[in-house]
N, CA, C and O atoms as a GROMACS GRO file, in nm:
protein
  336
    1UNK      N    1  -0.313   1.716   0.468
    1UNK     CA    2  -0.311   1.570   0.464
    1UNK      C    3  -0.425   1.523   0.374
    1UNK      O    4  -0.530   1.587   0.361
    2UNK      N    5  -0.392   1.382   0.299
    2UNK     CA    6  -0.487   1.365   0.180
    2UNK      C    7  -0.491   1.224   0.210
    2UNK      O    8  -0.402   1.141   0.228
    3UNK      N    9  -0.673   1.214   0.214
    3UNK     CA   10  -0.692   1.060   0.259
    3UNK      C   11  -0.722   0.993   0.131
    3UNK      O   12  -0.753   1.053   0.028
    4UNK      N   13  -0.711   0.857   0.144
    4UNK     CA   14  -0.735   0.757  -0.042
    4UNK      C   15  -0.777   0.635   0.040
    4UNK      O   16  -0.762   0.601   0.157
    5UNK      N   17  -0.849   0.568  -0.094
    5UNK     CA   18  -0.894   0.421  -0.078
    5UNK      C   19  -0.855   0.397  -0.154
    5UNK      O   20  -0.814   0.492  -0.221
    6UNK      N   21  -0.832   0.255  -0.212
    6UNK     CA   22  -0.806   0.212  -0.298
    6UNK      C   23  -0.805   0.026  -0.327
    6UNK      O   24  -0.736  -0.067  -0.286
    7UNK      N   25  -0.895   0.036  -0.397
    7UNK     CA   26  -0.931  -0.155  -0.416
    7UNK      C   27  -0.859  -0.238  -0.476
    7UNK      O   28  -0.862  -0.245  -0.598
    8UNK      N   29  -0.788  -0.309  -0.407
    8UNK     CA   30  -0.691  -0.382  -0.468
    8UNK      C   31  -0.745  -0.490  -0.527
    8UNK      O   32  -0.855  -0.532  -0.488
    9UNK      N   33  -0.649  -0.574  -0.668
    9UNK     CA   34  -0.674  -0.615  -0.753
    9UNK      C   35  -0.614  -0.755  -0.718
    9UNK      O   36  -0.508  -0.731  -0.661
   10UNK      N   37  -0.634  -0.907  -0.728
   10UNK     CA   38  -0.566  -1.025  -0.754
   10UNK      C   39  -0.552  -1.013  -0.650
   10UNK      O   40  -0.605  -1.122  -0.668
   11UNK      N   41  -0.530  -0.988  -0.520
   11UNK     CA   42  -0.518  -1.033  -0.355
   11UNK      C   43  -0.584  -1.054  -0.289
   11UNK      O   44  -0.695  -1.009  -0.320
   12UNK      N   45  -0.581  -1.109  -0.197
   12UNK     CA   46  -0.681  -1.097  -0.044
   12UNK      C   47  -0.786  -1.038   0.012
   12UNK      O   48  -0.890  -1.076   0.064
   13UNK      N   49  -0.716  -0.902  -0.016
   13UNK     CA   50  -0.729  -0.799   0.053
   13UNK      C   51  -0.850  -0.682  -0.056
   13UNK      O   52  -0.834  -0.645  -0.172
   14UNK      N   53  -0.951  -0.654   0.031
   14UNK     CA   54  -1.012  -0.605  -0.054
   14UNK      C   55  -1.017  -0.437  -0.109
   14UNK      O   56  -1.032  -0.392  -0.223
   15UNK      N   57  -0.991  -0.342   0.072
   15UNK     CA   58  -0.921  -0.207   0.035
   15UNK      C   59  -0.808  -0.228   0.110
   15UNK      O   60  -0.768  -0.317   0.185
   16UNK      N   61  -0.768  -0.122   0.070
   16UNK     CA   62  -0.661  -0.034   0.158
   16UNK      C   63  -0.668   0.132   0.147
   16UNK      O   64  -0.676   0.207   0.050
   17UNK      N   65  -0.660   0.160   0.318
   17UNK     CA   66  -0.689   0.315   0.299
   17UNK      C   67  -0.545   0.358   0.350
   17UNK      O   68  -0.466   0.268   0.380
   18UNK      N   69  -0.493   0.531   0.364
   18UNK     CA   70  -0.397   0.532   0.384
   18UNK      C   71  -0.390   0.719   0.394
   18UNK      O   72  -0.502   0.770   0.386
   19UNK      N   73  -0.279   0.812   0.410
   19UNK     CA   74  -0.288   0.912   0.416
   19UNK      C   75  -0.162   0.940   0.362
   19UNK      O   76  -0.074   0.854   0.357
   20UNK      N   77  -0.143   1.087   0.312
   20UNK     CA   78   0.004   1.109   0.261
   20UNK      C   79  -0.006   1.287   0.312
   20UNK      O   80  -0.085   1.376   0.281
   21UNK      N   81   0.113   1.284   0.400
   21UNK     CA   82   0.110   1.430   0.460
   21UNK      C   83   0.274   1.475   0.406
   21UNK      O   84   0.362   1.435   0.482
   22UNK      N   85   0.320   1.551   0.284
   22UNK     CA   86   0.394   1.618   0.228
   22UNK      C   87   0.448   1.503   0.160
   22UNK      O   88   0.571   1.505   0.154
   23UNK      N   89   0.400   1.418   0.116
   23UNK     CA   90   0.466   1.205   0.064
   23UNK      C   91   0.536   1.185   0.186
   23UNK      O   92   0.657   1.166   0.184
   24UNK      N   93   0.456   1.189   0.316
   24UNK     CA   94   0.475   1.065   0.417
   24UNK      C   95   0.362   0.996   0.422
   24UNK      O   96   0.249   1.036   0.394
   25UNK      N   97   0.402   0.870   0.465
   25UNK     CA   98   0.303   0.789   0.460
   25UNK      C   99   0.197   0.763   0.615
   25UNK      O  100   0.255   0.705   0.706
   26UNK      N  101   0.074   0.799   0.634
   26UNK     CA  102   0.066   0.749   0.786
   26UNK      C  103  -0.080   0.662   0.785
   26UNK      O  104  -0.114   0.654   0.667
   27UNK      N  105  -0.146   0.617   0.844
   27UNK     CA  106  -0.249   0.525   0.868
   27UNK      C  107  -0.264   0.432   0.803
   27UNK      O  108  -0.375   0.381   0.818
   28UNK      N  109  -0.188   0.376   0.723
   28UNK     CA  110  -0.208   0.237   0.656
   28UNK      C  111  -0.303   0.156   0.695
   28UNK      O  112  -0.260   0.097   0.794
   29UNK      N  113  -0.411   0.121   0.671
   29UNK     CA  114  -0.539   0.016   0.673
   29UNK      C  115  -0.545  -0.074   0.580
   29UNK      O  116  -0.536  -0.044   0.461
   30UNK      N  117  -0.566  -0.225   0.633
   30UNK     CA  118  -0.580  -0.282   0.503
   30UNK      C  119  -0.703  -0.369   0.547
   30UNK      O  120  -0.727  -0.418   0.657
   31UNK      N  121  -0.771  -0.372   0.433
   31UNK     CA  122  -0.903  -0.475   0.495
   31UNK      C  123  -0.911  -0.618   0.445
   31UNK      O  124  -0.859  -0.623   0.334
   32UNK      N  125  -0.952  -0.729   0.483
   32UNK     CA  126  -0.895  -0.828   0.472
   32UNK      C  127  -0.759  -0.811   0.420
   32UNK      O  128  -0.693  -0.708   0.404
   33UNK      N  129  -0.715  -1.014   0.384
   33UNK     CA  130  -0.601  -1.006   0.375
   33UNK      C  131  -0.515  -1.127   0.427
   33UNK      O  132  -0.570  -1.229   0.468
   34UNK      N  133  -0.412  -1.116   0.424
   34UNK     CA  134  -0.300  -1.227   0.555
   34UNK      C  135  -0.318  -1.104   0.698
   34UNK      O  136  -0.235  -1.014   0.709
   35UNK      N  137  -0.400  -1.114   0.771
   35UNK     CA  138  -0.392  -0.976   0.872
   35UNK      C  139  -0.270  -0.973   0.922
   35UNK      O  140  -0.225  -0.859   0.911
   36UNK      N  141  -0.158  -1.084   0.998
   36UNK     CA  142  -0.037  -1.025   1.045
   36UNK      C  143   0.092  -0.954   0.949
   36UNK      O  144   0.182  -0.876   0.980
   37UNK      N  145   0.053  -1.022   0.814
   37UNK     CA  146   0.139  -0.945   0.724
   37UNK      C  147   0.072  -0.809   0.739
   37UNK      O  148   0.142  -0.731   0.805
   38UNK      N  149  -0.040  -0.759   0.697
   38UNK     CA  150  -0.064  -0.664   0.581
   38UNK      C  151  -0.015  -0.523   0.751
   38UNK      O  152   0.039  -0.413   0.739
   39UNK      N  153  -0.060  -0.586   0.870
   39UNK     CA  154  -0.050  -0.525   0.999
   39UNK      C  155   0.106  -0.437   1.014
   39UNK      O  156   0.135  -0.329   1.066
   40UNK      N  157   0.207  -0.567   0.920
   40UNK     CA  158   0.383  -0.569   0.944
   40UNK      C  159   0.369  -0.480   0.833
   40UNK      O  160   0.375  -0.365   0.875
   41UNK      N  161   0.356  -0.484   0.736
   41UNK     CA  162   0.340  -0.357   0.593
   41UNK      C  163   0.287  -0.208   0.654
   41UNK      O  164   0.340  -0.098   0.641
   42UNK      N  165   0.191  -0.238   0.710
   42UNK     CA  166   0.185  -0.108   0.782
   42UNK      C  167   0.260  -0.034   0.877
   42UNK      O  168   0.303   0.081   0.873
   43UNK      N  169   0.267  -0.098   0.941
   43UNK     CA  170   0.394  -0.054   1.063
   43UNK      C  171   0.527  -0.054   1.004
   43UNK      O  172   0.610  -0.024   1.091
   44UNK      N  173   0.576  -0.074   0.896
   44UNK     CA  174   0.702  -0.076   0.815
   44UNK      C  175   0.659   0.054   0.741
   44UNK      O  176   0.690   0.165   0.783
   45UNK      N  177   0.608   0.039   0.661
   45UNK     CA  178   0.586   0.174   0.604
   45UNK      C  179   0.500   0.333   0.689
   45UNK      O  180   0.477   0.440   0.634
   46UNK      N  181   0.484   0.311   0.767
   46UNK     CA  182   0.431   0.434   0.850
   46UNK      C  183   0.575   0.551   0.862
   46UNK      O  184   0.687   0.504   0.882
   47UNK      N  185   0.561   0.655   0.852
   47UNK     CA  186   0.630   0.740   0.823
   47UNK      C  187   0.738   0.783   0.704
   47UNK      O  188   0.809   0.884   0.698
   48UNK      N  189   0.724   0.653   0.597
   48UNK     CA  190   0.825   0.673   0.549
   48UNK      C  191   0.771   0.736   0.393
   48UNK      O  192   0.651   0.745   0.370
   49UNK      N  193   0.872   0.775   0.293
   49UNK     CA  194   0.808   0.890   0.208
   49UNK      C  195   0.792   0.795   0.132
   49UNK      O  196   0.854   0.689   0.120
   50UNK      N  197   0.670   0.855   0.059
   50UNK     CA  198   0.635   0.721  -0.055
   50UNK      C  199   0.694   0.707  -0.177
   50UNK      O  200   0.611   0.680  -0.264
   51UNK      N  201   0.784   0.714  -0.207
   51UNK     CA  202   0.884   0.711  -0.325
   51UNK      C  203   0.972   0.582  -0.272
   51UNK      O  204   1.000   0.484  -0.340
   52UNK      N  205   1.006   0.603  -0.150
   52UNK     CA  206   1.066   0.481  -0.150
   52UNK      C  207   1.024   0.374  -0.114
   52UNK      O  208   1.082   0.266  -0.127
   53UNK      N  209   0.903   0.398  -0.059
   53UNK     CA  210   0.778   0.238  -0.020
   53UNK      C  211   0.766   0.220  -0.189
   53UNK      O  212   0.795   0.102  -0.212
   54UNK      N  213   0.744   0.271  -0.282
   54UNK     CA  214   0.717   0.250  -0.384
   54UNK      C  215   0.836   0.159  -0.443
   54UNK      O  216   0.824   0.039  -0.467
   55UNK      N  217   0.939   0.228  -0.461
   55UNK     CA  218   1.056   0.132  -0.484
   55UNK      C  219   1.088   0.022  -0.453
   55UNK      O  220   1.142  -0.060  -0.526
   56UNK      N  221   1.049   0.007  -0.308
   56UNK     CA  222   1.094  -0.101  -0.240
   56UNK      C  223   0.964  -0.225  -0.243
   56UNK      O  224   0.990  -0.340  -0.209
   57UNK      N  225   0.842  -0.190  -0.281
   57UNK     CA  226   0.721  -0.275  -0.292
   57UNK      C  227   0.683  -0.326  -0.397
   57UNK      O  228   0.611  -0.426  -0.389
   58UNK      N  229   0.720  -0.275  -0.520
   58UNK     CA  230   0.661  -0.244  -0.636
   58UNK      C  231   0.652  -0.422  -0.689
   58UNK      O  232   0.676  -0.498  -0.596
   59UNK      N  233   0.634  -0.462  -0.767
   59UNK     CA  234   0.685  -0.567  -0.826
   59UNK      C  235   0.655  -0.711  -0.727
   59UNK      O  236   0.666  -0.825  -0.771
   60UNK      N  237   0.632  -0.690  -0.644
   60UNK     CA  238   0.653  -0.815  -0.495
   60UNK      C  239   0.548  -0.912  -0.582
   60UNK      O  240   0.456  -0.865  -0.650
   61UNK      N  241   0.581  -1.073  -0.565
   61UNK     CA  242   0.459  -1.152  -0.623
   61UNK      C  243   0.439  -1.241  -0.509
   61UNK      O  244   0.528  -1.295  -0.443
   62UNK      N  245   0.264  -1.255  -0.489
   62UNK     CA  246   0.257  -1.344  -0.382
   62UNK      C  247   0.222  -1.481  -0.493
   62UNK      O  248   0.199  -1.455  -0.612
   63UNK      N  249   0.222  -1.643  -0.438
   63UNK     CA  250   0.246  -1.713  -0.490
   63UNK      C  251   0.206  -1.726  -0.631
   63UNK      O  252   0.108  -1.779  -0.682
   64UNK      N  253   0.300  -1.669  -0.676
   64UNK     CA  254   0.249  -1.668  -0.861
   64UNK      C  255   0.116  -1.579  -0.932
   64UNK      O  256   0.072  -1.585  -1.046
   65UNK      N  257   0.067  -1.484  -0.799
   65UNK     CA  258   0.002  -1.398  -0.878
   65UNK      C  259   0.030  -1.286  -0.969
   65UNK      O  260  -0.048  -1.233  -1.049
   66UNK      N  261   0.153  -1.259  -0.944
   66UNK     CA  262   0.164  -1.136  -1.050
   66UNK      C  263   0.129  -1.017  -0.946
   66UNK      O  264   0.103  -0.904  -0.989
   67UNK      N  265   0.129  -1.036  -0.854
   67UNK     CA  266   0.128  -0.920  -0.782
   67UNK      C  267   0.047  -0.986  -0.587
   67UNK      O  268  -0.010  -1.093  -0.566
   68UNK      N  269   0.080  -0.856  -0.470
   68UNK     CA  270   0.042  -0.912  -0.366
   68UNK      C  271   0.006  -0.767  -0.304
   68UNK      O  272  -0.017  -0.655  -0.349
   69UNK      N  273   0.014  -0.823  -0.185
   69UNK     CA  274  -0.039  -0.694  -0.095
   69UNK      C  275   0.043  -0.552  -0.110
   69UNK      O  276  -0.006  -0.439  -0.104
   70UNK      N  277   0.167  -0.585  -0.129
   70UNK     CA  278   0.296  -0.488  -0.096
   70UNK      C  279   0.278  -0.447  -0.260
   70UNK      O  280   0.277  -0.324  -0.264
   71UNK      N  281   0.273  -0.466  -0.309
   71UNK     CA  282   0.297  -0.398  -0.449
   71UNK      C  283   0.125  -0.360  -0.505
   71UNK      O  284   0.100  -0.281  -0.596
   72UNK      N  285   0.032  -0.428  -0.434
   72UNK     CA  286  -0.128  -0.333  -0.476
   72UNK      C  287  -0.090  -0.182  -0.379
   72UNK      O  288  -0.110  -0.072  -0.430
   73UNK      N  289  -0.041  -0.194  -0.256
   73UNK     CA  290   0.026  -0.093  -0.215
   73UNK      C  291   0.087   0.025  -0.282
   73UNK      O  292   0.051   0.143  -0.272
   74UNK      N  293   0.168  -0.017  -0.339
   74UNK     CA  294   0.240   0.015  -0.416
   74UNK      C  295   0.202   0.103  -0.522
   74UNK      O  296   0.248   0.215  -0.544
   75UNK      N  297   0.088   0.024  -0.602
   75UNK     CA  298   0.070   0.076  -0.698
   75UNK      C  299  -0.088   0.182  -0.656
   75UNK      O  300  -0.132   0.233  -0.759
   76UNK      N  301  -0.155   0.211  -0.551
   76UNK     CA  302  -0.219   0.274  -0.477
   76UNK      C  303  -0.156   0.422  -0.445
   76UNK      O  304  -0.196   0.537  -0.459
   77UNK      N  305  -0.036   0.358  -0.395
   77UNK     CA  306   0.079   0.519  -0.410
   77UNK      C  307   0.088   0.600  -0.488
   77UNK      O  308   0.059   0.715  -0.456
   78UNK      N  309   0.130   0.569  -0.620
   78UNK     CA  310   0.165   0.572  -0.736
   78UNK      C  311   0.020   0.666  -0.777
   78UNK      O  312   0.029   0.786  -0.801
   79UNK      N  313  -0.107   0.595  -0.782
   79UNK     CA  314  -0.202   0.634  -0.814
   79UNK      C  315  -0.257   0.840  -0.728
   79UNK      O  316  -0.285   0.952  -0.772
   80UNK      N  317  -0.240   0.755  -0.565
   80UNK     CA  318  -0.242   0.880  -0.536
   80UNK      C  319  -0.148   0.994  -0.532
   80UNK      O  320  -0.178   1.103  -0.483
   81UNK      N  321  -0.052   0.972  -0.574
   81UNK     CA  322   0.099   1.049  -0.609
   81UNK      C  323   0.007   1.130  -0.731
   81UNK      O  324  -0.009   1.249  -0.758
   82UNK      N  325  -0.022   1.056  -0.764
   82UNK     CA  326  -0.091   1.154  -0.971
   82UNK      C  327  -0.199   1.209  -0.917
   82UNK      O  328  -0.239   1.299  -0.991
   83UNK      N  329  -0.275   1.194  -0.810
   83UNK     CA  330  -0.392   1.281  -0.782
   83UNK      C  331  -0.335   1.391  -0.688
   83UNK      O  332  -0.427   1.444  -0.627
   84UNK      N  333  -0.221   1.439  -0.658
   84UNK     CA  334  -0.191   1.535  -0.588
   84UNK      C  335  -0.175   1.678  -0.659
   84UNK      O  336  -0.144   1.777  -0.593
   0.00000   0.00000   0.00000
């Protein structure tokens, strides 16, 4: 199992930590934030392989930023996907 941080950019939220055990996803943390969203992102994505949290997050815009919690997510994946 491989733990990551990762500082998200244009949101709320300042990290997010997370674990990937064979690309499952488990401990999702997010620090600040919208806390009942980023809480529902976690518990939605907990177990599931990160290829398809990726798919399904990627791109998300919170009001006109060009990006939000679910897709700094996203792209956190992505990042630790290339460090494996």
């Amino acid at each position: 199992m491989a733990k990551f941080n990762f500082e998200p950019k244009g949101v709320c939220s300042s990290n997010i930590e997370f674990e990937l055990d064979n690309n499952i996803i488990k401990n999702v943390r997010f620090t600040r934030g919208c806390n009942g969203n980023t809480q529902g992102i976690s518990a939605l994505v907990e177990g599931m392989n990160v290829d398809d949290v990726i798919s399904r997050l990627k791109g998300t815009n919170c009001n006109g930023r060009g990006t939000s919690c679910p897709d700094q997510l996203a792209r956190a994946l992505e990042l630790a996907k290339s460090q494996l």
